[in-house]
C-alpha positions in Angstrom: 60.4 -104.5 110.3 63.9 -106.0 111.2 66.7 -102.9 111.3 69.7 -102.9 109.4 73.0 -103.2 110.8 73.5 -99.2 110.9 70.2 -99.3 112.9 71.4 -102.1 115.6 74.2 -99.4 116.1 71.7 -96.8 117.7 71.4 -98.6 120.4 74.8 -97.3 122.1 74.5 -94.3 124.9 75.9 -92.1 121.8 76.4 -91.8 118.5 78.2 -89.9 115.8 77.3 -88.9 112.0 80.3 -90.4 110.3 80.1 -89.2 106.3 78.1 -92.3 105.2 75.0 -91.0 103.9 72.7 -94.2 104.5 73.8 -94.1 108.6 73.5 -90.2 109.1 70.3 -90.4 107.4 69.3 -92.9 110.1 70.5 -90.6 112.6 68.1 -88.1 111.8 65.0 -90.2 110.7 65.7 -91.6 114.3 65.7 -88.3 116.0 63.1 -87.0 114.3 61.2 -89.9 115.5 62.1 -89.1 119.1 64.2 -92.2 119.6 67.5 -90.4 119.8 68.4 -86.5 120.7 70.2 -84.5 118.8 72.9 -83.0 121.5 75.1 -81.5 118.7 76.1 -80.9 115.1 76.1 -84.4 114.4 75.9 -85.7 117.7 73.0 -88.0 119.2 72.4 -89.4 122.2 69.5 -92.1 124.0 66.5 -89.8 125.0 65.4 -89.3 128.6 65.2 -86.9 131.3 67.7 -83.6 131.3 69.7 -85.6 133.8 69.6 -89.1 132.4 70.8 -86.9 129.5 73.9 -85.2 130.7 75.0 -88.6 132.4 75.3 -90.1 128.9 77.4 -87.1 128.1 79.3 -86.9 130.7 80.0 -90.8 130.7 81.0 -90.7 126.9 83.0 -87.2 127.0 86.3 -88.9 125.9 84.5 -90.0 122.5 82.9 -86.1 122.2 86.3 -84.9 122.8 87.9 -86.7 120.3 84.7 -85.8 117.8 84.5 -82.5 118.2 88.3 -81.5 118.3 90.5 -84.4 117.1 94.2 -84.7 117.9 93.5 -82.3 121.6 95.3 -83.6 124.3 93.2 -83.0 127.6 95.4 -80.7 129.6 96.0 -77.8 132.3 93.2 -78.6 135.3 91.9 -81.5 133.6 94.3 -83.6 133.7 95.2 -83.4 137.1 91.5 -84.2 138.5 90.6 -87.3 136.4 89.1 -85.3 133.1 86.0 -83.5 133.9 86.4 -80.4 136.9 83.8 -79.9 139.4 82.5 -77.1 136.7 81.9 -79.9 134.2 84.1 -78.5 131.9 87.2 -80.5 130.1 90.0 -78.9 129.4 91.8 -79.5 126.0 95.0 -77.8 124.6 94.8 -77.5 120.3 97.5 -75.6 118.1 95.0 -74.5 115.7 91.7 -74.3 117.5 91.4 -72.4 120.9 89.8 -69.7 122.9 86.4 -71.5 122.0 83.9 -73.0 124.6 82.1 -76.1 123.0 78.6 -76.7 125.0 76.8 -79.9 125.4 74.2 -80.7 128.3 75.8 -81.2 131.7 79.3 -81.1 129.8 81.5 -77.9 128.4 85.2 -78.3 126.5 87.4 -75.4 126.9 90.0 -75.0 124.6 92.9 -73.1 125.1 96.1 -72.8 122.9 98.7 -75.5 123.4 101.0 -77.6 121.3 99.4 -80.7 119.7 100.7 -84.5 121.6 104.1 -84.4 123.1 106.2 -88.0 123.5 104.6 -89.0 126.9 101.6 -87.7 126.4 99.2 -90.5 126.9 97.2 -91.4 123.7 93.3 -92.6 124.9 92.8 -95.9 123.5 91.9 -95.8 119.9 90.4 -92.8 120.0 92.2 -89.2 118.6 92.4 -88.0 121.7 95.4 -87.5 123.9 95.9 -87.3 128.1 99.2 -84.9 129.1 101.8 -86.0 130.7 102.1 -85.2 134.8 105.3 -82.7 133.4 103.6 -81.1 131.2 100.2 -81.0 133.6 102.5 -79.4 136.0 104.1 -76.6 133.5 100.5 -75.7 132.2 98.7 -75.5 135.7 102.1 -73.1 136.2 101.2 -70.7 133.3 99.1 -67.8 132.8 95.8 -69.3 131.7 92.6 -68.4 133.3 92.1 -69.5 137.3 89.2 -71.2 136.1 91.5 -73.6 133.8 94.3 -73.9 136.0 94.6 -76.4 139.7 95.6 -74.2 142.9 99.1 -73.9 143.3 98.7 -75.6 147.2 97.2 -78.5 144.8 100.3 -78.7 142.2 102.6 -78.6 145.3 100.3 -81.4 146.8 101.1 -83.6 144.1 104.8 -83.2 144.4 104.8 -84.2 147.9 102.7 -87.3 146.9 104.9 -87.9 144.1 108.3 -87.6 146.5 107.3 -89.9 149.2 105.8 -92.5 146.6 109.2 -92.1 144.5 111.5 -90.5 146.7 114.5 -87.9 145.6 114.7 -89.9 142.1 110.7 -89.3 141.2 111.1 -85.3 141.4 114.2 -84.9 139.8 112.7 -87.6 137.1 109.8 -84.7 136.8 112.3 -81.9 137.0 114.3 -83.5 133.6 111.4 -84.3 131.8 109.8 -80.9 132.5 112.7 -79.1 130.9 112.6 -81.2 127.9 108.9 -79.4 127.6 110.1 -76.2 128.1 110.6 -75.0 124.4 107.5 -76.6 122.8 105.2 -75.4 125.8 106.9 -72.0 125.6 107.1 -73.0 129.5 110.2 -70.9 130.7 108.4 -69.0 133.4 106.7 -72.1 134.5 109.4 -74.4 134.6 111.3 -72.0 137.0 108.5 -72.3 139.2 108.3 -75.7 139.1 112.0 -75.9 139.6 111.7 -73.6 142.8 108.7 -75.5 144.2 111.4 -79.2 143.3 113.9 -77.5 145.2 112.2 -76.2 148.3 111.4 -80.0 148.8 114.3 -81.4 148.1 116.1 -78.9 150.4 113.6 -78.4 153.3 115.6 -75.9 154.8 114.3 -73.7 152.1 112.3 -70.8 153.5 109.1 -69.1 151.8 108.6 -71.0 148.8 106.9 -74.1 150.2 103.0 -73.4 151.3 101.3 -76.4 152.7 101.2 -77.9 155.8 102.7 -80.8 154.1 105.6 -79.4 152.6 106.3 -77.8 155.9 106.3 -80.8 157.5 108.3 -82.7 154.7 111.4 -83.0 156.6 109.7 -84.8 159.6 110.2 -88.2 157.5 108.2 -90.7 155.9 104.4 -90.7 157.0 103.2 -94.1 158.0 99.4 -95.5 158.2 99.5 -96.1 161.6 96.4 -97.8 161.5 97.1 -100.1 158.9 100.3 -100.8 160.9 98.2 -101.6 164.0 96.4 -104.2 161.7 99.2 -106.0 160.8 100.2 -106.5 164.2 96.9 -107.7 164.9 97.5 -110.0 161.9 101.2 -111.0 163.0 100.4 -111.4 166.4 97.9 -114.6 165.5 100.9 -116.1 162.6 102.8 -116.3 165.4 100.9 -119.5 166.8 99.2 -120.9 165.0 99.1 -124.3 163.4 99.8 -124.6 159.4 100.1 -126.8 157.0 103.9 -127.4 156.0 103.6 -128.9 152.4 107.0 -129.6 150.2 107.2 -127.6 146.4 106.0 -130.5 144.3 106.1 -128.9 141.2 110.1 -127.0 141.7 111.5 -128.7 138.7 111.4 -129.0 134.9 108.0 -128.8 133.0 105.7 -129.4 136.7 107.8 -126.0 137.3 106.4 -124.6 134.0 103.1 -125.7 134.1 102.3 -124.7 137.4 103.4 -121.6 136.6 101.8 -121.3 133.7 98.3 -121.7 135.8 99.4 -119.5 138.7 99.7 -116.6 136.0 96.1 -117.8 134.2 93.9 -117.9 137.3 95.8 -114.6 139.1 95.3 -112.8 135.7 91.6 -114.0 135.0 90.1 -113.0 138.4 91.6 -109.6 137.8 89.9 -109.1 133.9 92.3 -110.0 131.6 90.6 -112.9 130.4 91.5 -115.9 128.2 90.5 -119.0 127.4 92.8 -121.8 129.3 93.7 -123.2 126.1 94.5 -119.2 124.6 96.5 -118.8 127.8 98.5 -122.1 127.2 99.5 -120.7 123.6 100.7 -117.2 125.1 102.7 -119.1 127.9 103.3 -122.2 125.9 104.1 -121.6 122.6 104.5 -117.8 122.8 101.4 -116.9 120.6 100.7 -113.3 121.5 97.0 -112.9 120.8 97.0 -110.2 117.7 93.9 -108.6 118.8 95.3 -108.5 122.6 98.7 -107.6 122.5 98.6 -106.1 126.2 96.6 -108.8 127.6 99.1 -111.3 126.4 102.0 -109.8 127.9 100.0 -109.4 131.3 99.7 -113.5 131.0 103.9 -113.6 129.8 104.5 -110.5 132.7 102.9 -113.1 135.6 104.7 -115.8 134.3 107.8 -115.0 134.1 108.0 -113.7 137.4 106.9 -117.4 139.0 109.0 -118.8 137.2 112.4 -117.4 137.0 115.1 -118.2 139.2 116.2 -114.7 140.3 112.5 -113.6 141.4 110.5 -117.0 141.9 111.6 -117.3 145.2 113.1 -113.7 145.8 110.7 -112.0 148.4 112.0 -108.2 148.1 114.3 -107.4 151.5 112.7 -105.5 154.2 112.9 -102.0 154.5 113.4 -99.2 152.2 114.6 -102.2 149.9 111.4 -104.0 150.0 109.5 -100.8 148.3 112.0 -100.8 145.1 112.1 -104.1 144.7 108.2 -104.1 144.6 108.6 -101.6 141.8 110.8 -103.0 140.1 108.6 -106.6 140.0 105.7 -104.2 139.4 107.3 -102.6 136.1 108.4 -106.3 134.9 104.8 -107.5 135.2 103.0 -104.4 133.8 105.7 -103.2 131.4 103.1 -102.9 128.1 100.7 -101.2 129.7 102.1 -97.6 130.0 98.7 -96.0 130.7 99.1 -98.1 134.6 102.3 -96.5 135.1 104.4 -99.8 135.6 107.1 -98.8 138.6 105.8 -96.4 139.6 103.7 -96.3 143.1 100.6 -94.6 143.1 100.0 -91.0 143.2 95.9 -91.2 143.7 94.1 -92.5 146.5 92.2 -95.8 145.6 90.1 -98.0 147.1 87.4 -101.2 146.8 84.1 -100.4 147.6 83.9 -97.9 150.7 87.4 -99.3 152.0 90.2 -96.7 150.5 93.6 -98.4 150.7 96.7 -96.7 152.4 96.9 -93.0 151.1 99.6 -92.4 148.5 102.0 -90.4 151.0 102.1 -93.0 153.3 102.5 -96.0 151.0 106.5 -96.1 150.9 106.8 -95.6 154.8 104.2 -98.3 155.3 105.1 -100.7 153.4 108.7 -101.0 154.5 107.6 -100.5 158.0 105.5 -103.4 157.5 108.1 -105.7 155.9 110.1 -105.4 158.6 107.2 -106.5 161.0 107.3 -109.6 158.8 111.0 -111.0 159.7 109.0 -111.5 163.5 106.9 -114.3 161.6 107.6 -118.0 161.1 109.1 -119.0 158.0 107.3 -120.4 155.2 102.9 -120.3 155.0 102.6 -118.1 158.0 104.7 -115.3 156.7 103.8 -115.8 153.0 99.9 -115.1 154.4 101.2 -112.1 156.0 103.3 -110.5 152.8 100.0 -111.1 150.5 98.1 -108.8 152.7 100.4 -106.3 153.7 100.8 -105.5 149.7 97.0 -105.9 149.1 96.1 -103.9 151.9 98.8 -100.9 151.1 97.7 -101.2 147.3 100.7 -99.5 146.7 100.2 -99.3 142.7 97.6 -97.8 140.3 97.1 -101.3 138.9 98.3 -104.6 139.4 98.0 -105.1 143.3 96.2 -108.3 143.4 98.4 -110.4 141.3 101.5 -108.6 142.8 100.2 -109.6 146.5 100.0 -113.2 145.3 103.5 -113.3 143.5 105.3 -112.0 146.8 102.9 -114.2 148.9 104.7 -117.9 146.5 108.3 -116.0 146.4 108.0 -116.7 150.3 106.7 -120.1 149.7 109.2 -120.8 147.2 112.0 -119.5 149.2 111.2 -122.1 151.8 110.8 -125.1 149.3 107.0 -125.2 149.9 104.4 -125.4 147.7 102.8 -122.5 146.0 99.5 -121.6 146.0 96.9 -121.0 143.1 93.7 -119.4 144.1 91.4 -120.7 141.3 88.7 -119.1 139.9 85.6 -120.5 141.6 87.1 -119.7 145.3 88.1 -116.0 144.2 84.7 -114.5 145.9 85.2 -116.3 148.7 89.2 -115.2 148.7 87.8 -111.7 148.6 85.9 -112.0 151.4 88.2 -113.1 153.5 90.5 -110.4 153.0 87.2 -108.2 153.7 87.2 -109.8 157.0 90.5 -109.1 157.7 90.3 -105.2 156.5 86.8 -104.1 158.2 86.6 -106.8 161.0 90.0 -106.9 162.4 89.2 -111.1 161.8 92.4 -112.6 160.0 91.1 -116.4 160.9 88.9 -116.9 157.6 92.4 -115.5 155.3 94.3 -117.5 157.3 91.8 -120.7 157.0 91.2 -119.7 153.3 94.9 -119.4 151.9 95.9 -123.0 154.2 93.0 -124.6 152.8 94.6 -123.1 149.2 97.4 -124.3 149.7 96.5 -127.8 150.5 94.4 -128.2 147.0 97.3 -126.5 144.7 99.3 -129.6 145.9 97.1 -132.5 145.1 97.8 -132.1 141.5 100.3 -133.4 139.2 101.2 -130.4 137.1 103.6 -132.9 135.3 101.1 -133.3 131.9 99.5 -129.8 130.9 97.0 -131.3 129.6 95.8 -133.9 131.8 96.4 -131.1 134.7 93.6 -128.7 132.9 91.5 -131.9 132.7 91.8 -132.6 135.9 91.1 -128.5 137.3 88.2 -128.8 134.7 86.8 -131.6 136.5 87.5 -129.6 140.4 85.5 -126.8 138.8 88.1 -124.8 139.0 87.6 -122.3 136.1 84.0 -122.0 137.1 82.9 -118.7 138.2 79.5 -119.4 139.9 80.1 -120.2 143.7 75.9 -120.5 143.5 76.0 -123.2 140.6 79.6 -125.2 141.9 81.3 -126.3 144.5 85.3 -126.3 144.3 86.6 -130.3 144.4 89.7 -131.5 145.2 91.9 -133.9 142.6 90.2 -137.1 144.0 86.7 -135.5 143.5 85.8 -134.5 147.2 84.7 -131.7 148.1 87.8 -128.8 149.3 85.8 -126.2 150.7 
């Protein structure tokens, strides 16, 4: 027998009574027939083993969170380690319902006392269900809640170190403002005076007794650099220097070539990054300026792109190096990323991240790096040679939570456009192989197959005439270039050849 829509719905990881009396029904016909568990009052997940179990909790704890206490914000330890603690418990803050444990397999929420969503408290999605801000993380891991609920206080100062060398002076007195503003509905007087000691100590290093890591003791020795990363850089400089590039004029600087190639620059750097569109949805966002109603964010990601190739005062801008170069990046970042909040647009990163087993350039030492590394850049030639450098010196720092890729490519044309040469689009079908020669560069020390890659880039984004929008997508369309199977096609250039 076919099943009913409710009955297509069981198949998620987990499931939730919801007041209609034909669906729970199914819920419990379906767990009394062993082909769903019943984890909870009104809670089911997929069978299987006790582990396979927990993993389904654990995966969908958000969605539990938000079932079983609606309107919590996730809080205190929580929301300093990424949700769940290494005691799989969450940690949720509710005016009217605390001092509880809820217990699922593999999973516990602890709820403590704490004032419902505050202003930049980060609302999860769709769901009823709310992350705390970093001020107001900070106050609570301060207070007098139980160890068990609570980060180390080396930990908290940790992050304030990570947080001054990714944002300098401005980032912890940002954190010191905002934290005060929390003070009254936190009932946080005690903690924000040891947050405002710990501020302090680090913005005065001279401070004695307050500061406790090795870190914060060492503050005043400057801006950490990845040493490493600076050593590959050379490595890649060292090559630029010499060797032979193409030198191709902008052919698409003015009027609507300006606009259209622009316009694809922004599609193809989005889409290989997932925010995906049709070519044609993407020409109305860019085109016509019709925001997608369903994907407000994603739209604005396309528009954020955009604009940044295409204005005047940051199309061929490449941030100045030094100090400069990191708040210019920021500031670029912010423009790009300025509707997704959640990303923290501006602001450098204050977790380590990374791409497969490679982690990118650790949080403290992004700001020193990258504006050690920009200087490097001014010993490069002009034009292709020192575009290829900027694009991997940002993608290798990864300086930002999100956003890195497309950011990397944007600084990478700015130097291309500064010059008067051509920009380049990496399309869709030659991403993977884009990728791999950046993997090349990071875990073999080999920057010849970038170097090859981005000329050979470079060479195809000119053979087109990007005068006609739509005879431009017809002729991409017919070079394969919004393909995505390097197995099933083979990139072409305008005339039909083969280009890679």
């Amino acid at each position: 027998m076919p099943l009913s829509l409710a009955e297509k719905r069981l198949s998620d990881d987990i499931l939730f009574a919801n007041g209609d009396p034909k669906f729970d029904r199914g819920l419990q016909r379906r767990a009394k027939e062993g082909h769903l568990k019943r984890v909870a009052p009104g809670v089911y997940v997929q069978p299987g083993t006790d582990e396979e179990v927990a993993g389904r909790i654990k995966r969908n704890w958000q969605k539990i969170a938000a079932h079983a206490v609606p309107g919590a914000v996730v809080s205190h330890r929580s929301a300093l380690t990424g949700g769940i603690t290494p005691s799989d418990e969450v940690v949720l803050s509710h005016p009217t319902r605390f001092n509880r444990r809820i217990r699922y397999p593999g999973l516990t929420l602890v709820l403590l006392k704490g004032p419902g969503p505050q202003p930049r408290d980060l609302r999860l999605g769709s769901l009823d269900l709310y992350w705390a801000s970093q001020e107001r993380a900070l106050l609570e891991n301060l207070g007098r809640a139980a160890a068990t609920t609570r980060a180390a206080r080396d930990d908290i100062e940790e992050r304030l170190i990570t947080s001054l060398n990714a944002s300098k002076e401005a980032g912890l007195n940002q954190i010191r403002d905002r934290a005060r503003e929390l003070v009254e509905p936190l009932g946080a007087q005690t903690s924000y005076d040891v947050l405002n000691g710990l501020i302090g100590a680090l913005l005065s290093t001279h401070s004695k007794g307050v500061l406790k890591t090795k870190a914060g003791l060492a503050i005043a020795q400057g801006t950490p650099i990845d040493m490493e990363r600076m050593r590959l850089f050379d490595s890649l400089a060292t090559v630029l220097r010499t060797v032979v590039l193409p030198d191709i004029a902008d052919i698409a600087d003015q009027g609507n070539s300006r606009i259209h190639f622009a316009f694809l620059e922004s599609y193809f750097s989005n889409y290989v990054e997932g925010t995906r569109f049709s070519v044609e949805e993407a020409e109305g966002i860019v085109l016509r300026n019709q925001i997608v109603a369903q994907r407000p964010k994603d739209s604005h990601d396309i528009l954020g792109v955009f604009n940044l190739a295409y204005r005047s005062d940051t199309r061929a801008m490449v941030p100045p190096a030094g100090e400069d170069f990191v708040d210019v990046l920021q500031e670029r970042h912010r423009i790009m990323l300025e509707r997704r909040p959640e990303v923290d647009p501006g602001n450098l990163k204050l977790e380590a991240n990374y791409a497969g087993t490679t982690q990118f350039v650790q949080p403290s030492h992004v700001r020193g790096t990258l504006a050690e590394g920009s200087r490097l850049a001014l010993s490069i030639p002009e034009g292709i040679a020192r575009a290829i450098y900027y694009l991997f010196l940002v993608a290798e720092v990864h300086p930002f939570a999100d956003g890195n890729g497309r950011l990397s490519r944007l600084v990478m044309n700015a130097e291309l456009s500064r010059r008067e040469r051509c920009r380049i689009i990496i399309p869709t079908l030659f991403h993977p192989q884009f990728v791999d020669c950046l993997r090349a560069l990071t875990q073999s020390e080999r920057p010849e197959p970038l170097i090859t890659a981005l000329s050979r880039m470079a060479t195809w984004s000119a053979e087109f005439d990007y005068a006609d929008v739509a005879s431009l997508i017809a002729s991409m369309r017919s070079a394969h270039a919004f393909e995505e199977s390097p197995a099933e096609f083979r990139l072409l250039n305008a005339d039909g050849s083969r280009a890679t």
